[in-house]
Every structure is written in structure tokens, then in C-alpha cells.
LOLO-870036 format. One line per 5 residues: number of its first residue (from 0); for each residue x negated, y negated, z negated of N, C-alpha, C, O, CB. Coordinates in nm, 4 decimals, padded with zeros to 6 digits, m for minus. Each point is the difference from the previous one (the first is absolute). Glycine has a CB too. Example, Ala and Ser with C-alpha at 12.3 -4.5 7.8 and 13.67 -1.06 7.14 Angstrom:
0	m01.3190 00.5690 m00.7800 00.0890 m00.1190 00.0000 m00.0900 m00.1200 00.0000 m00.1036 00.0019 m00.0665 00.2928 00.1154 m00.0581; m00.1542 m00.2223 00.1966 m00.0820 m00.1190 m00.0060 00.0770 m00.1090 m00.0730 m00.0509 m00.1108 m00.0169 m00.0675 00.1736 00.2314
This chain:
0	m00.5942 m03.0318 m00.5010 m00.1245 00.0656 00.0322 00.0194 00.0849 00.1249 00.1053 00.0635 00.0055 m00.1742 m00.0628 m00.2487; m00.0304 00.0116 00.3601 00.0378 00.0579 00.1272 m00.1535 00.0652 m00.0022 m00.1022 m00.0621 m00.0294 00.3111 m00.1186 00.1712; m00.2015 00.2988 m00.1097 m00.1293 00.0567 00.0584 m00.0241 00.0306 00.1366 00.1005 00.0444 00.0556 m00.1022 00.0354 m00.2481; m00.1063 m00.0899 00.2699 m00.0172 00.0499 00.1166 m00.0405 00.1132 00.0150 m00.0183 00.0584 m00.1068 m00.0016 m00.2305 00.1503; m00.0121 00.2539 00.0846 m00.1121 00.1155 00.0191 00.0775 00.1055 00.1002 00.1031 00.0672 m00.0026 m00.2304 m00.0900 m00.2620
5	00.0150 m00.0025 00.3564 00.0294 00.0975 00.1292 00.1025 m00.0477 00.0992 m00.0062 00.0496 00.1125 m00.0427 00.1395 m00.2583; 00.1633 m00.2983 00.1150 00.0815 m00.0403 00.0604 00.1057 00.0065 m00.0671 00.1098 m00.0469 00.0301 m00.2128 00.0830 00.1356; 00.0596 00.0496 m00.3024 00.1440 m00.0600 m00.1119 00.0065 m00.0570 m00.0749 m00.0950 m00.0388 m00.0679 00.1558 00.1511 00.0741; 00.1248 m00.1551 m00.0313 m00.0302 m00.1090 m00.1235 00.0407 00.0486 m00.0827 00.0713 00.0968 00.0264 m00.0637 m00.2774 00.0482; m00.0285 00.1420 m00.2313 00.1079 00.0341 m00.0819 00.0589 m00.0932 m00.0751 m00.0712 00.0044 m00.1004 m00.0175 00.1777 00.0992
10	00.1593 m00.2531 m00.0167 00.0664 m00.1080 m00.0705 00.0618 00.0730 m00.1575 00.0723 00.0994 00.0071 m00.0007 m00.2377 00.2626; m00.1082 00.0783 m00.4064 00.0290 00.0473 m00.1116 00.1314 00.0225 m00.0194 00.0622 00.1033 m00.0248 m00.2389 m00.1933 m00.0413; 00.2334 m00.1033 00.0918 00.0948 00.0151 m00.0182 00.1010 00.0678 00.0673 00.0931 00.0468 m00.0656 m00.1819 m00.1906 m00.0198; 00.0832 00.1609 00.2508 00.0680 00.0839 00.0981 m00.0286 00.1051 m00.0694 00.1061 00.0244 m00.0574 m00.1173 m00.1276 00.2758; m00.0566 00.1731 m00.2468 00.0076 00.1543 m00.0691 00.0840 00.0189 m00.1057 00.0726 00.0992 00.0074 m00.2852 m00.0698 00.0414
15	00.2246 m00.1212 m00.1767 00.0540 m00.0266 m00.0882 00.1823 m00.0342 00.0346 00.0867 00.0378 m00.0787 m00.3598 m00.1049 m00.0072; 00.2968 00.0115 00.1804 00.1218 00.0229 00.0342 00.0564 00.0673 00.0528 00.1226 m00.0106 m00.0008 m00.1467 m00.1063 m00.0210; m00.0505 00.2341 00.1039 00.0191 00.0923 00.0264 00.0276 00.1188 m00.0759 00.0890 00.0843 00.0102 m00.1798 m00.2022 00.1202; 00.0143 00.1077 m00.1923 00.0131 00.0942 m00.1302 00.1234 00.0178 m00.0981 00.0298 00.0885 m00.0802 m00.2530 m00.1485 00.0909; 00.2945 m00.0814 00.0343 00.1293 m00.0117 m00.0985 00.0980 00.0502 00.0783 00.0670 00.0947 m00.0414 m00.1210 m00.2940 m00.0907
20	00.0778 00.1414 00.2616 00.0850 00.0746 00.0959 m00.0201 00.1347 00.0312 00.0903 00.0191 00.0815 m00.0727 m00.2109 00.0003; m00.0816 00.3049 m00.0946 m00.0215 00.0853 m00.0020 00.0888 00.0955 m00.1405 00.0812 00.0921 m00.0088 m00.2989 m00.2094 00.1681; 00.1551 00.0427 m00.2344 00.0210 00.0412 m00.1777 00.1925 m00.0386 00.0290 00.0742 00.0980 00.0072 m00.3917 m00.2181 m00.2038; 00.3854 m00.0360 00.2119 00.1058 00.0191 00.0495 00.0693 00.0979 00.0605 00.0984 00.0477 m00.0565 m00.1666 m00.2051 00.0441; 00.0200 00.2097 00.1580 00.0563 00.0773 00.0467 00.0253 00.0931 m00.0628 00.1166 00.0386 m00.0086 m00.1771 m00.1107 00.1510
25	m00.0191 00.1214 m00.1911 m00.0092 00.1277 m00.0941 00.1259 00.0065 m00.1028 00.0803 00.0931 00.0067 m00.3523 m00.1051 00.0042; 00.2842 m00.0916 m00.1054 00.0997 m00.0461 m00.1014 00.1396 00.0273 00.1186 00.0869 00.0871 00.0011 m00.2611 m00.3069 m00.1880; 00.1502 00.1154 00.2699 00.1666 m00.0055 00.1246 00.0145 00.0994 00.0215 00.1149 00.0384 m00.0220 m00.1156 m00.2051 00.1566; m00.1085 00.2835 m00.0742 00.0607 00.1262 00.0429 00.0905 00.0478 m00.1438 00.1188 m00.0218 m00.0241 m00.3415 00.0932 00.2202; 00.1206 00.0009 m00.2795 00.0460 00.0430 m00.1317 00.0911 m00.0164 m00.0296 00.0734 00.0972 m00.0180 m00.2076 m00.1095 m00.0383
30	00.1845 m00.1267 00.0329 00.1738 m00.0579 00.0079 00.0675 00.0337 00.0401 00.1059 00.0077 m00.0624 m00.1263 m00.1299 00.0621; 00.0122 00.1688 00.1362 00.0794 00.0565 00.1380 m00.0264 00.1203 m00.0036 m00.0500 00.0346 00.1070 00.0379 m00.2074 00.0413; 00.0242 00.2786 m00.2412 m00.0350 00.1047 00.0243 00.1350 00.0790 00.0858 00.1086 m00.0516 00.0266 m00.2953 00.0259 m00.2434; 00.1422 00.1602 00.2478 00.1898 00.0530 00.0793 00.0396 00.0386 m00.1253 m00.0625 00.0143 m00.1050 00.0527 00.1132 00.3736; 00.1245 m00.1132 m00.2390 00.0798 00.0391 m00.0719 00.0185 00.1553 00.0306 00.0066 00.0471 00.1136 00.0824 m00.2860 m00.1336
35	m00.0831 00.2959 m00.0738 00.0199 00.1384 m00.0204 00.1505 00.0401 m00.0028 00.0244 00.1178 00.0261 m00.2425 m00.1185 m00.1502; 00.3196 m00.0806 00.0964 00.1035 00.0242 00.0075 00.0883 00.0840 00.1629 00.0687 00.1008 00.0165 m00.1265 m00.3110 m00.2250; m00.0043 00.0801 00.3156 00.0168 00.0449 00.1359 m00.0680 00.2077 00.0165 00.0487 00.0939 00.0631 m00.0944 m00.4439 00.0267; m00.0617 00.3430 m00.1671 m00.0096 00.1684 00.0068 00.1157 00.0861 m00.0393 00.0477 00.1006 00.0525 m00.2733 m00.1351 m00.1064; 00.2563 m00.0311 m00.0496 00.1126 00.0906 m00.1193 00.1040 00.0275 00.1057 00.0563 00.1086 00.0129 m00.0776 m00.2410 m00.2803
40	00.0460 00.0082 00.3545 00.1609 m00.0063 00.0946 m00.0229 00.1273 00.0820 00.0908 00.0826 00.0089 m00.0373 m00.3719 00.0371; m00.1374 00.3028 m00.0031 m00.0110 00.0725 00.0821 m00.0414 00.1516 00.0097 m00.0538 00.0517 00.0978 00.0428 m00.2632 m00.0584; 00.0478 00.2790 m00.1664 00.0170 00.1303 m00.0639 00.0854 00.0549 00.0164 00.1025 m00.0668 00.0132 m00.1916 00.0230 m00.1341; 00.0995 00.1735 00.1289 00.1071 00.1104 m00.0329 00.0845 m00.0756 m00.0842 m00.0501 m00.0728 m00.0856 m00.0879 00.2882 00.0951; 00.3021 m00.2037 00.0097 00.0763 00.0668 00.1228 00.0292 m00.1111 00.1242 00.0840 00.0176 00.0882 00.0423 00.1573 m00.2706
45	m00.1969 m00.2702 00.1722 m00.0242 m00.1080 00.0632 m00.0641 00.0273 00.1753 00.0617 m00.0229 00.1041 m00.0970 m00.0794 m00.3824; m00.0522 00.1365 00.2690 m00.0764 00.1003 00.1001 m00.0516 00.1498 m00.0531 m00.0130 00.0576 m00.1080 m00.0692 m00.2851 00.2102; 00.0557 00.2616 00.0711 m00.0772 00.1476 00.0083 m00.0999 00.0243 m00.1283 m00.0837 m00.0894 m00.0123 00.0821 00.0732 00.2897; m00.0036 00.1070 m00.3620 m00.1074 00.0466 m00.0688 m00.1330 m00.0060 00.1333 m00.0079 m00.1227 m00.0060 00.1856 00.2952 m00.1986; m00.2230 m00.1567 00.2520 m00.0959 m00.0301 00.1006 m00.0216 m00.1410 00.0083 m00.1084 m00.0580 m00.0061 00.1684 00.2502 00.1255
50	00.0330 m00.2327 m00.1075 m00.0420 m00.2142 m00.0110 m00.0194 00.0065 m00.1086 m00.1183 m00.0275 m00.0200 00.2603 m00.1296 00.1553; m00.0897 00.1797 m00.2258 m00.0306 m00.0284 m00.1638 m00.0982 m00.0198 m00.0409 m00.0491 m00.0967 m00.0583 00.1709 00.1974 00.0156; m00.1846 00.0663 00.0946 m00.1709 m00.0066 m00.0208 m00.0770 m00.0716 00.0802 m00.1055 m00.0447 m00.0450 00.1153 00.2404 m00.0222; 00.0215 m00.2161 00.1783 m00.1277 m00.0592 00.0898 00.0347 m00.1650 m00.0534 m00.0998 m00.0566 m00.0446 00.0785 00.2555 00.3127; 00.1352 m00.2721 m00.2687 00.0102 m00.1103 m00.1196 m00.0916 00.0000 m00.1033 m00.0906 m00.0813 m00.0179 00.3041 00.0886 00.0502
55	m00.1889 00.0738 m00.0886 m00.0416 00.0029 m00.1802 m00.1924 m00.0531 00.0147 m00.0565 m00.0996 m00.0453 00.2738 00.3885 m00.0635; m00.2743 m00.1670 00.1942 m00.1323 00.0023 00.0751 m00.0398 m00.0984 00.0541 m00.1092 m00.0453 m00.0342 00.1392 00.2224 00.0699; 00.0499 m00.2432 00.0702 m00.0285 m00.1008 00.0553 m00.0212 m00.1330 m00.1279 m00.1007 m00.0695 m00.0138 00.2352 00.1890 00.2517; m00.0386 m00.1243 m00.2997 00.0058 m00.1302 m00.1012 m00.1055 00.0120 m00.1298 m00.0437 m00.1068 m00.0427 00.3152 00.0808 00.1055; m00.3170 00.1561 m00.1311 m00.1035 00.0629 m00.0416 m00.1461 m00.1165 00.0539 m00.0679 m00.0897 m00.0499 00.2257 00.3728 00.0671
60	m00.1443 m00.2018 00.1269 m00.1358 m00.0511 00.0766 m00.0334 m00.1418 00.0188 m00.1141 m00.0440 m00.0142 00.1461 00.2334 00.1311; 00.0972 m00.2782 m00.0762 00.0147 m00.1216 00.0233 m00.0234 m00.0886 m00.1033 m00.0358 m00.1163 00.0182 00.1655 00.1893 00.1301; m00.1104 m00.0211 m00.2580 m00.0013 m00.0886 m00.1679 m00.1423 00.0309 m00.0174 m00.0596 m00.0907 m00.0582 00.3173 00.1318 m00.0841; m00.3248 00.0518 00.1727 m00.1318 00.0089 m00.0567 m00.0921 m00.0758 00.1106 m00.1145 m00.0396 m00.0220 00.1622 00.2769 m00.1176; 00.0076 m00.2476 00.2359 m00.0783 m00.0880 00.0778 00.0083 m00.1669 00.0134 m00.0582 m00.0812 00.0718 00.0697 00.2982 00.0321
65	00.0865 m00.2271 m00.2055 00.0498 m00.1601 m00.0095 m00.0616 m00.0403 m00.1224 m00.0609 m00.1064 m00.0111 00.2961 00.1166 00.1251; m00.2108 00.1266 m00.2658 m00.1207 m00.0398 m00.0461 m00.1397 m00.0259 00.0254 m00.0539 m00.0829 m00.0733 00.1877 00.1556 m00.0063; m00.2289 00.0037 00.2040 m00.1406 00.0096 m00.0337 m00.0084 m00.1558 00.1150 m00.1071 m00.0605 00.0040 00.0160 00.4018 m00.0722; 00.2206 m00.3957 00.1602 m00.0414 m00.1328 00.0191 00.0198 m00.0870 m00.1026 m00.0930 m00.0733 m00.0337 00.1282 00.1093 00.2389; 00.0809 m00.0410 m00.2665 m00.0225 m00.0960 m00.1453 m00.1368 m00.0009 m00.0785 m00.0532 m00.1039 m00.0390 00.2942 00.1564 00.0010
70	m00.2891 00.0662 00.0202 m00.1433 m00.0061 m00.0936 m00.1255 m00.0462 00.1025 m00.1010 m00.0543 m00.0446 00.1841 00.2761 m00.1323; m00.0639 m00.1938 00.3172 m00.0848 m00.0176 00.0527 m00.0425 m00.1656 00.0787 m00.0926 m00.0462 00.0668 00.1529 00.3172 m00.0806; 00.0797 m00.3213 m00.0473 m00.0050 m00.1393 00.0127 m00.0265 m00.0915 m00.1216 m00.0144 m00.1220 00.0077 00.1579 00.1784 00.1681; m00.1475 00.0079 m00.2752 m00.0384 m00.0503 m00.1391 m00.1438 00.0425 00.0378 m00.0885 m00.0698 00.0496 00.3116 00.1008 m00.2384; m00.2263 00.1074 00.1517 m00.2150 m00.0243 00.0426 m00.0309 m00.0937 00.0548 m00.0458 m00.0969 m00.0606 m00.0132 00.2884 00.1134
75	00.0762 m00.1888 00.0824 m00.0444 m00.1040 00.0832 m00.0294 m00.1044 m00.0438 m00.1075 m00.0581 00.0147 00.2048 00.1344 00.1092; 00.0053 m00.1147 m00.1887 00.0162 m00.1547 m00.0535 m00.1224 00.0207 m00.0815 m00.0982 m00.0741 00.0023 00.3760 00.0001 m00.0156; m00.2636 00.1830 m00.0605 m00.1207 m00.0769 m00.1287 m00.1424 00.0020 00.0340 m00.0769 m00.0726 m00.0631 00.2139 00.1566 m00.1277; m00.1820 m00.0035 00.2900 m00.1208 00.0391 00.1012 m00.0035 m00.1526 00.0780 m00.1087 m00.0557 m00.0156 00.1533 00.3658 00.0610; 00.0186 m00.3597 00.0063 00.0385 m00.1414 00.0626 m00.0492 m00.1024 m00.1607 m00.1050 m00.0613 m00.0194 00.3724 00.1569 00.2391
80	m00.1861 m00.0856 m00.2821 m00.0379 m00.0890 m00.0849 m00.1471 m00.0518 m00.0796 m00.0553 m00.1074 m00.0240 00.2759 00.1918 00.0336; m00.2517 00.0935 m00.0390 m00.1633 m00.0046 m00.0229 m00.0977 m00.0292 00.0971 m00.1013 m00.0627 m00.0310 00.1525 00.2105 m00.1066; m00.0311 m00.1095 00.2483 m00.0790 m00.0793 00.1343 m00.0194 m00.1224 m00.0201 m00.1128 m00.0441 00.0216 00.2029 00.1631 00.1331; 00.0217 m00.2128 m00.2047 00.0372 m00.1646 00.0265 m00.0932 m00.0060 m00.0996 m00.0455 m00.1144 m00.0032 00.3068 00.0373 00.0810; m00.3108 00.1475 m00.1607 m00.0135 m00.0478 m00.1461 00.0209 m00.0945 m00.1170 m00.0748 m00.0457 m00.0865 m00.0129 00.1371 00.1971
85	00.2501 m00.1075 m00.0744 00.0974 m00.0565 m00.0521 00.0705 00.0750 m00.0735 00.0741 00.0838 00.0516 m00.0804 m00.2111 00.0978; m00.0050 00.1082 m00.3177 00.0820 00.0806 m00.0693 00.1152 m00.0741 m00.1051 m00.0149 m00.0961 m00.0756 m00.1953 00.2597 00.1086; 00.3204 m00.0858 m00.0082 00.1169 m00.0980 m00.0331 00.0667 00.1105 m00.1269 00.0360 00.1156 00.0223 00.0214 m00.2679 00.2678; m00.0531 00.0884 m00.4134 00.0642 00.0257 m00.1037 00.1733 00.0740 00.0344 00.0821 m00.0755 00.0522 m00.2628 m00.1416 m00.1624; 00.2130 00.3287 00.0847 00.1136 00.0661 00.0267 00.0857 m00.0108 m00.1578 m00.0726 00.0512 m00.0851 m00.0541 00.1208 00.3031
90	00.2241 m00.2100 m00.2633 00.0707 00.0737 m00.1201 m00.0137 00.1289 m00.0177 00.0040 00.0782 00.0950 00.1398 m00.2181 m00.0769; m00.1659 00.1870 m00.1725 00.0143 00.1363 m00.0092 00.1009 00.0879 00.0428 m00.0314 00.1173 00.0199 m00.0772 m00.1843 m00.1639; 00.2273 00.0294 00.1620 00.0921 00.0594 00.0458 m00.0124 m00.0012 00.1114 m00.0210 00.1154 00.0374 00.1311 m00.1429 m00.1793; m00.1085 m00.0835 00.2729 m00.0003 00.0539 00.0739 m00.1069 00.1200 00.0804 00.0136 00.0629 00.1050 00.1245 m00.2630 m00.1536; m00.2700 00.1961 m00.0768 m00.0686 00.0860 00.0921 m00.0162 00.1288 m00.0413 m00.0752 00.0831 00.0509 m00.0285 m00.2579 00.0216
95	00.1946 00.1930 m00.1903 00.0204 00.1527 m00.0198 00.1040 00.0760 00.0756 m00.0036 00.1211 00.0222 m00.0690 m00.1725 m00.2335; 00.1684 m00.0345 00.2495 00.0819 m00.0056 00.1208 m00.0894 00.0632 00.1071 m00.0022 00.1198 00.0285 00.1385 m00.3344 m00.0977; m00.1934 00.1388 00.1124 m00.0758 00.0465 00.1244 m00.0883 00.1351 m00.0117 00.0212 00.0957 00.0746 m00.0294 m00.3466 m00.0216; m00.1097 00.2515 m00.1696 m00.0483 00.0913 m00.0107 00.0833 00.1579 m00.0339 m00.0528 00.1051 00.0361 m00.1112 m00.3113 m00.0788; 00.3089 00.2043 m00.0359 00.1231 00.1024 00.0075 m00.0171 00.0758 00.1324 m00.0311 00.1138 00.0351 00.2030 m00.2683 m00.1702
100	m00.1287 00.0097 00.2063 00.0763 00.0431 00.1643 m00.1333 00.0891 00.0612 00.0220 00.1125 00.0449 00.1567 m00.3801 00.0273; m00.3056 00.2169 m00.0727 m00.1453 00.0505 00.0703 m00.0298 00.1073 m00.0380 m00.0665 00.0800 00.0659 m00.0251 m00.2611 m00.0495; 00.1628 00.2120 m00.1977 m00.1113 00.1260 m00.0259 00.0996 00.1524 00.0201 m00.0422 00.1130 00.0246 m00.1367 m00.2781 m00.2421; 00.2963 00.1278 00.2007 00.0591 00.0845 m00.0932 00.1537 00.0233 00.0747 00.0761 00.0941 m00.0225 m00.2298 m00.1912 m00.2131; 00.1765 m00.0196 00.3335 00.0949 00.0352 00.1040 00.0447 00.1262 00.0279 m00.0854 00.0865 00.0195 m00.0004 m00.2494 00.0572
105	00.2296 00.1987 m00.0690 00.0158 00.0965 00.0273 00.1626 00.0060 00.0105 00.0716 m00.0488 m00.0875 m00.3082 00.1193 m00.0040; 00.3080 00.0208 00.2552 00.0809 00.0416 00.0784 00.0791 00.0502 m00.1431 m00.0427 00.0844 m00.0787 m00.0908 m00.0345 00.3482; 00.2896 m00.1438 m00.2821 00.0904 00.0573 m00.1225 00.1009 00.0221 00.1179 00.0027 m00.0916 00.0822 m00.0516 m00.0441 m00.3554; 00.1415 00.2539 00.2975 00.1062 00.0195 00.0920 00.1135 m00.0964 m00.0391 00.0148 m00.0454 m00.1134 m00.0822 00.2899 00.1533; 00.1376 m00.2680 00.0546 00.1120 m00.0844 m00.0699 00.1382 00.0961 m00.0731 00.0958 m00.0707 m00.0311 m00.1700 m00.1338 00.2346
110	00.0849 00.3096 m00.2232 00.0732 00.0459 m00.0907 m00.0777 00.0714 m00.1373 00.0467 00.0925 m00.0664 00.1156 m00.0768 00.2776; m00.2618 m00.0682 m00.2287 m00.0543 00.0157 m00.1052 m00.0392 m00.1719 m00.0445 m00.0704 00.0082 m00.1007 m00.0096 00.2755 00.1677; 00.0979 m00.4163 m00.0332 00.0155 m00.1445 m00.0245 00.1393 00.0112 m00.1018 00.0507 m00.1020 m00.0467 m00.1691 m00.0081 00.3079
């Protein structure tokens, strides 16, 4: 199904596959998350108490911003998907999975893992 109007198109299924690669990415990032360990290395008596903190801060900031692209590539996807108006059956698991990560996400330090 393709719609026209104004000079755009929209193709269902192009939306619909889009929507998965998106939702993918999201999963790939997630996978790939950093590692918190590389923070830990780099603590007192390792470095300056001054690096420590601006580390600690920096990796703080960086994780919360890797989460709100992970979630913000899952939205997408599903905003993408309802556009297509193509709706695709998820397992329960995996979408309590997802809905976890969206609602309730939240920055654990790595010496408290």
C-alpha cells in the first residue's frame, strides 16, 4: 500500500521495515552498553581525586544519555510502526523487557552491580 500527497510518499511496507531497524538498533545499542568497569579503573589511588570525580560525573552523564537514546529509539520504532498501521504480535517477555527498560530505567553505579 503507497499513499500520495503534496509530493509525499509513504510506502507501508517501507515504514514497517523501518520500524524494525530502528527497534533493532535500540536492542544492538542496549547490548553494547559501556561498561562501567573502565570507570571503576580509573579511581583513587589510580588517579587524582579530581579525575575521579570529573570521571565518575562524566560516566553518570554519558549512561543517562545512552539510555534516553536506547528508549528513544524504541519509541520511535513504535510511533513508526503505528503510522504503518502494521501491528506485529511481540512475546510477552520480550515486551515486558522493553516496557522495564522505558519505564523504570535507571543509572546503577558499577560498584554497587
Amino acid at each position: 500500500m503507497t499513499a500520495h500527497g503534496d509530493g509525499y510518499t509513504a510506502n507501508a511496507a517501507s515504514i514497517n521495515g523501518n520500524s524494525h531497524l530502528l527497534v533493532e538498533l535500540a536492542g544492538l545499542l542496549y547490548e553494547g552498553r559501556p561498561d562501567g568497569e573502565l570507570t571503576v579503573m580509573a579511581r583513587v589511588p589510580r588517579s587524582h581525586h579530581e579525575v575521579s570525580e570529573k570521571l565518575d560525573a562524566f560516566a553518570r552523564f554519558s549512561n543517562d544519555q545512552y539510555l534516553d537514546t536506547v528508549s528513544l529509539l524504541a519509541a520511535l520504532s513504535t510511533k513508526l510502526k503505528a503510522a504503518g498501521g502494521d501491528y506485529a504480535e511481540a512475546d510477552h517477555t520480550t515486551e515486558a523487557a522493553f516496557r522495564t527498560i522505558l519505564e523504570s530505567g535507571r543509572f546503577v553505579p558499577a560498584e554497587d552491580r
